[in-house]
C-alpha positions as CSV (number, residue, x, y, z in Angstrom):
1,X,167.1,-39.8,19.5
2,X,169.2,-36.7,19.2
3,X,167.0,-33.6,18.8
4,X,167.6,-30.4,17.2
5,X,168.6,-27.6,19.5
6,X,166.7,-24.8,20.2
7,X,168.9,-22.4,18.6
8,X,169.0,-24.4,15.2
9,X,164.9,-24.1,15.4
10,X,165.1,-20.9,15.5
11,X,167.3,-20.6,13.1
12,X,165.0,-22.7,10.9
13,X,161.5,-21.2,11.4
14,X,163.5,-17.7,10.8
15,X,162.3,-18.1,6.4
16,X,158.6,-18.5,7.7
17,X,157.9,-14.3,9.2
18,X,157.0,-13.4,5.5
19,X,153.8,-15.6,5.7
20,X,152.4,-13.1,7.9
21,X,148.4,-12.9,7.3
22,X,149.0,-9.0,7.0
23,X,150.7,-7.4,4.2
24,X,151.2,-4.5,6.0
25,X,152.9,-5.4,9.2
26,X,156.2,-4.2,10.0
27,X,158.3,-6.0,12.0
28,X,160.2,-4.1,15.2
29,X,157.9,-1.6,15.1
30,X,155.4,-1.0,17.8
31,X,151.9,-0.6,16.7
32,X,149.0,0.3,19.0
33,X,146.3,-2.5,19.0
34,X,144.0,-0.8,21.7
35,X,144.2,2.4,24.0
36,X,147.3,1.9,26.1
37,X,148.3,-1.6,24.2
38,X,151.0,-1.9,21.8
39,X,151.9,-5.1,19.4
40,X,155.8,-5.2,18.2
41,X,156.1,-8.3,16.2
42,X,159.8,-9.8,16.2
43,X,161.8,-10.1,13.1
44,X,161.6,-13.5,13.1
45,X,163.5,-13.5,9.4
46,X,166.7,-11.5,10.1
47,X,166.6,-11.9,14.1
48,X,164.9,-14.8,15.6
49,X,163.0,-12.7,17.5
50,X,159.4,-13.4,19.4
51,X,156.5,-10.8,19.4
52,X,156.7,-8.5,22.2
53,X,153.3,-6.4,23.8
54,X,153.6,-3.1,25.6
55,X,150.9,-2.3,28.2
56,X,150.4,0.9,30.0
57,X,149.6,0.7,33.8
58,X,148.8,4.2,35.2
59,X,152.0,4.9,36.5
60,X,154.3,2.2,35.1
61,X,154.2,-0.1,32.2
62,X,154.4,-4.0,32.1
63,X,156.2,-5.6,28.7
64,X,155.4,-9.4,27.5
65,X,157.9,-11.4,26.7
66,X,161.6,-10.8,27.8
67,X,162.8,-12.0,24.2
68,X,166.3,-12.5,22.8
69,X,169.0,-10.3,24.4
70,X,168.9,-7.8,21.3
71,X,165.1,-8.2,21.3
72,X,164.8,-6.9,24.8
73,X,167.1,-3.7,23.5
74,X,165.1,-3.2,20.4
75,X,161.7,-3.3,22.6
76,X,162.7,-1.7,25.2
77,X,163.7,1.3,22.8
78,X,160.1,1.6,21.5
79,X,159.1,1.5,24.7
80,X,160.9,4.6,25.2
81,X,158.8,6.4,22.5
82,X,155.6,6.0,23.2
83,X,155.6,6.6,26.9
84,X,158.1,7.8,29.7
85,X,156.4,5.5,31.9
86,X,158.8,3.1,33.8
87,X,158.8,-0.8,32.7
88,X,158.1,-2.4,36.1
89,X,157.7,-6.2,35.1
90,X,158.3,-8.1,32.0
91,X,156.5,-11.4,31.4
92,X,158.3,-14.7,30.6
93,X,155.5,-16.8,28.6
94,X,157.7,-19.6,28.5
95,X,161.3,-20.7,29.0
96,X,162.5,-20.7,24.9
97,X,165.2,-18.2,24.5
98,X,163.5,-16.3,22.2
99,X,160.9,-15.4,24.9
100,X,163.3,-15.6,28.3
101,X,166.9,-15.1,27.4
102,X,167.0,-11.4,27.6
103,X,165.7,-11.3,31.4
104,X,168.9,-9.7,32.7
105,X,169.0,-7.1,30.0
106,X,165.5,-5.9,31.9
107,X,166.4,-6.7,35.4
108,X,169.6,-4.4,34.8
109,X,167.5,-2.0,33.7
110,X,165.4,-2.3,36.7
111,X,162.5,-4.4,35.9
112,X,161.0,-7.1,37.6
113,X,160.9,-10.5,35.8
114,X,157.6,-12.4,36.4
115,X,156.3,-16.0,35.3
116,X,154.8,-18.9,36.1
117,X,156.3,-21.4,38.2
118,X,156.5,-23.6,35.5
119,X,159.0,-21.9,33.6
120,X,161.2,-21.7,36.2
121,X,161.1,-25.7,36.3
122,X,161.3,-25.8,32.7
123,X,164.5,-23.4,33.1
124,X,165.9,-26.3,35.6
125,X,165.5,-28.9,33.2
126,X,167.0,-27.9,30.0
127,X,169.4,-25.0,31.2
128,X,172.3,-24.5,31.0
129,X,172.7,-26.8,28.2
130,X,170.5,-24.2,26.2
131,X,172.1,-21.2,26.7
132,X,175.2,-22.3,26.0
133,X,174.3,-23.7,22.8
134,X,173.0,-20.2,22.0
135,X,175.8,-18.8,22.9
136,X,177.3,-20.4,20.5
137,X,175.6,-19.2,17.9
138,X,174.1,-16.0,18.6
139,X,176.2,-12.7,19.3
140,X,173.9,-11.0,21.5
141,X,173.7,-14.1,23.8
142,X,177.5,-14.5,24.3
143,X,178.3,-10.7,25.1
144,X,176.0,-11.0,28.5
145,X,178.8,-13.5,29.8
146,X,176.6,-15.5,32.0
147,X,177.0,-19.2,32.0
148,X,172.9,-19.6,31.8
149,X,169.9,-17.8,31.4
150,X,168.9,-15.5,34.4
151,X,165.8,-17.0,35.5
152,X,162.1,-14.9,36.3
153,X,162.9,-12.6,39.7
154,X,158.8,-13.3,40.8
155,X,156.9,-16.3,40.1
156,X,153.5,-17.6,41.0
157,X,151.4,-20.7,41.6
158,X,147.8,-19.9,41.7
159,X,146.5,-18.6,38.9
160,X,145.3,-16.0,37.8
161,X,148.2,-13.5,39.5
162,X,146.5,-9.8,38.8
163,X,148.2,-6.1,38.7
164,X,145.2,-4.0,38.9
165,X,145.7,-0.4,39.5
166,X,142.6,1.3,39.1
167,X,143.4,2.0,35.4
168,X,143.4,-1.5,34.2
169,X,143.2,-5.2,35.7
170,X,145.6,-7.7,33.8
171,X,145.4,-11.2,34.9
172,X,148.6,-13.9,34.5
173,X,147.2,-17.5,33.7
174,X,147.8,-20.7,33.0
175,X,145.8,-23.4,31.6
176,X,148.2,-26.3,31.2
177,X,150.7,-27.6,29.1
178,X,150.6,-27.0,25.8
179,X,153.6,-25.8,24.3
180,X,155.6,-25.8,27.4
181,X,154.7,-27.2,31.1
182,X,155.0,-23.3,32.3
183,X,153.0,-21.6,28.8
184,X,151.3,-18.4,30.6
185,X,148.9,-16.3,28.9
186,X,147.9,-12.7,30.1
187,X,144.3,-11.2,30.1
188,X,143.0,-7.9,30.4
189,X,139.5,-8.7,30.5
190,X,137.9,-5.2,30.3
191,X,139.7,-5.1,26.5
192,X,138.9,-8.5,25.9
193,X,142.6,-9.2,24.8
194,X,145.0,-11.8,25.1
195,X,148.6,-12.5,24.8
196,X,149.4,-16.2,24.3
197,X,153.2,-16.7,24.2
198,X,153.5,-20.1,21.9
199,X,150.6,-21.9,22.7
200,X,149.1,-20.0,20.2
201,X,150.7,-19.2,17.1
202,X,149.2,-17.0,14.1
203,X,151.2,-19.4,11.5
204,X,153.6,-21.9,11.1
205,X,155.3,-21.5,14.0
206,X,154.9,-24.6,16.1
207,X,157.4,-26.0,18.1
208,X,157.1,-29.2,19.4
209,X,159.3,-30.8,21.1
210,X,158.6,-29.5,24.2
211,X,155.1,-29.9,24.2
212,X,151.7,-32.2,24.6
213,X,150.1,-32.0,21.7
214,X,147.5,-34.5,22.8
215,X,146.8,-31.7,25.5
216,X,147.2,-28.6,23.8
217,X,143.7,-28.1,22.2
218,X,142.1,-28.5,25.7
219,X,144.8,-25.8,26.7
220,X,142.9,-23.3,24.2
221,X,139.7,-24.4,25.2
222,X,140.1,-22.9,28.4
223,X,141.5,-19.5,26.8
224,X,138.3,-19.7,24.5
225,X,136.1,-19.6,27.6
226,X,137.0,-16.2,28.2
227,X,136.0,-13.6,26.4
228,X,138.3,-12.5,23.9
229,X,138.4,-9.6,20.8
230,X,142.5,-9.4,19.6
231,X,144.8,-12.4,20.1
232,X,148.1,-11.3,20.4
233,X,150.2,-14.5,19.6
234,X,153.9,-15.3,20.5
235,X,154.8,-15.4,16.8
236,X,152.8,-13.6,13.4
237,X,150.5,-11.1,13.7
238,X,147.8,-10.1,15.2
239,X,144.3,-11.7,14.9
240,X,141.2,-12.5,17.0
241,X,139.4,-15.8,17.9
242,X,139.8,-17.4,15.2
243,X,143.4,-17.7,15.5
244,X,142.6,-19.7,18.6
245,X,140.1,-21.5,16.7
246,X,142.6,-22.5,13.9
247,X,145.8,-23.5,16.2
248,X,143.6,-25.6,18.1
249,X,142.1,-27.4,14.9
250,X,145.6,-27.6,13.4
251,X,146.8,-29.9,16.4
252,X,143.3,-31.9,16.8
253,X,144.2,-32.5,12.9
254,X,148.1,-33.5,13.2
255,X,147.3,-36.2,16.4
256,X,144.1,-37.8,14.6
257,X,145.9,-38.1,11.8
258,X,149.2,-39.7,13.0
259,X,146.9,-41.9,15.2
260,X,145.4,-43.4,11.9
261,X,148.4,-43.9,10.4
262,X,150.1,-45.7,13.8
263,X,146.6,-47.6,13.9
264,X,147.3,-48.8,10.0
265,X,150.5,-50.5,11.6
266,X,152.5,-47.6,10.1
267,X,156.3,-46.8,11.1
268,X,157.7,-43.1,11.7
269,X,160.1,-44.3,8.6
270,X,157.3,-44.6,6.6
271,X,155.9,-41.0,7.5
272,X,159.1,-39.2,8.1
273,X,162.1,-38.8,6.0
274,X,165.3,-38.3,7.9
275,X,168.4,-36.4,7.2
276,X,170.8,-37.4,9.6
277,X,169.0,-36.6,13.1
278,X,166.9,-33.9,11.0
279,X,162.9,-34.5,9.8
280,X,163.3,-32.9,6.6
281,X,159.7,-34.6,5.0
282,X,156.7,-35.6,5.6
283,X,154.1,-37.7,3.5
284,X,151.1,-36.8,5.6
285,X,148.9,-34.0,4.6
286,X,147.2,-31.7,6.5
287,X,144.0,-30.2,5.3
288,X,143.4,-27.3,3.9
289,X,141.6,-25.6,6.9
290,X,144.6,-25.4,8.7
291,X,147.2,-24.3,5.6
292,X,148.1,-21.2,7.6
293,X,149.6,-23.5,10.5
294,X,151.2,-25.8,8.1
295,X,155.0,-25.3,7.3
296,X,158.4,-26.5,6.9
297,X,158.2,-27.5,10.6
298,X,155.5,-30.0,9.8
299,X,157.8,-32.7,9.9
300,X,159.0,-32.7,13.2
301,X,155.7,-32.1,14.0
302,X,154.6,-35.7,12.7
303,X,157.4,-37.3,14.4
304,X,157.0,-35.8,17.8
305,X,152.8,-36.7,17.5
306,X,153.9,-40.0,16.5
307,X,156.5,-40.4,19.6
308,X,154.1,-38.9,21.7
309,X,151.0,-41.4,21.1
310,X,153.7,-44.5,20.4
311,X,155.2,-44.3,23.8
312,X,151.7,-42.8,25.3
313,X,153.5,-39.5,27.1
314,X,153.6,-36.0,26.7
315,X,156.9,-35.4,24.0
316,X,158.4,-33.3,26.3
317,X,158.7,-36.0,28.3
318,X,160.1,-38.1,25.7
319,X,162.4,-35.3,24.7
320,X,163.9,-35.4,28.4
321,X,166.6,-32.9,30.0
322,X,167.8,-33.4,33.8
């Protein structure tokens, strides 16, 4: 089955960034969250763009999230304001455009891109078939003329990779896959915050297709093991452990309750309505617990759990690339 591209999601999830939990959030902006650590949430509406974080190092600073091309320029530019510091690395949580394609608008700048292995074979197995999908539909994209995203310049395997400096220790983890087979989280345990990329969402931004949603809750029990104050999510605002709490209840919720339904000897027809290739509606409910995950995504939520437990493997298996 023909899936949406990642472009087109984007595109789609773009109506959602005024559910944010906080009235007074303003997206682009750079807000401080602690001492030395600053929250820009993307303008998901107008842009596409992922949240980016800002942390200061004693002599350089280190930037989550590489973002779209023009979302790398925007943050980088806020950057500039707050501190004269240096960006040394920039963090790929995962390999979605709106979180890696504007690598080589930091490396030309002079920064270091960093991830988890992962993402680099993530990058191998849907690229450039991606990019040059984006390309055709985002401006920003095109004008880098590169024939596929530029991927991470460091990577890692053992877990947790730690910049310590003597004014801060930030460690690079990953639990699993969740939203993606590279999703990386960072710590700084002395502040008891955490940046989690996709894998956990403050709304209804879920994707997918690319994920294990069987798997992801026991992804964020691991992150709930640690001890945590501000959750800094890939996409809406800013919350604590709750947010962790709820994105983890919201996917327990949507595979339970597409397993009844397969156990009741029901079809994906009889769950999903297609248009074309498209999900477009769902007749299972979610409760209400979990409304603030819930969204016009929810759809190709239920047919991705439903693929996932029918065939018995991760969807991004199902989903393929090379």
């Amino acid at each position: 089955m023909r899936r949406l591209a990642l472009s087109s999601l984007f595109l789609a999830v773009a109506g959602l960034a005024l559910l944010s939990t906080r009235s007074d959030a303003t997206p682009g902006e750079l807000r401080k969250v602690i001492d030395g650590v600053w929250f820009r949430e993307g303008d998901l509406q107008k842009y596409g763009h992922c949240n980016n974080i800002v942390i200061e190092m004693k002599d350089y600073l280190i930037v989550v999230d590489a973002n779209f091309p023009s979302g790398a320029r925007a943050t980088m530019a806020e950057a500039k304001k707050i501190s004269s510091k240096p960006i040394k690395y920039v963090f790929d949580t995962h390999h979605h455009g709106d979180h890696a394609y504007g690598n080589a608008v930091w490396t030309m700048e002079g920064a270091t891109t960093l991830a988890y292995k992962g993402v680099v074979d993530e990058m191998r197995r849907y690229e450039p078939k991606r990019w040059q999908e984006a390309a055709g539909t985002r401006d920003d994209v095109k004008a880098l003329n590169r024939d596929s995203v530029e991927p991470p310049k460091q990577t890692f395997e053992k877990t947790p990779f730690v910049l310590e400096d003597g004014s801060r220790r930030v460690e690079f983890l990953h639990f699993g896959w969740a939203h993606t087979r590279g999703d990386g989280f960072v710590y700084l345990p002395k502040e008891q915050l955490l940046c989690t990329g996709d894998a956990i969402t403050n709304g209804p931004y879920n994707y997918t297709g690319d994920g294990y949603i069987g798997n992801w809750p026991k992804v964020i029990a691991k992150a709930q093991k640690l001890k945590v104050q501000y959750v800094l999510p890939g996409h809406g605002t800013v919350g604590g452990p709750e947010v962790m709490a709820g994105e983890s209840q919201f996917m327990k919720e949507l595979h339970a309750r597409v397993k009844a339904e397969i156990g009741r000897s029901r079809k994906l027809a009889d769950l999903v309505e297609m248009d074309g290739d498209k999900p477009v509606k769902t007749s299972l409910r979610m409760p209400e617990s979990v409304h603030n995950w819930v969204g016009p995504s929810l759809p190709a939520q239920v047919r991705d759990a439903f693929e996932e437990i029918a065939q018995k493997k991760p969807h991004g298996e199902i989903l393929g690339g090379k």
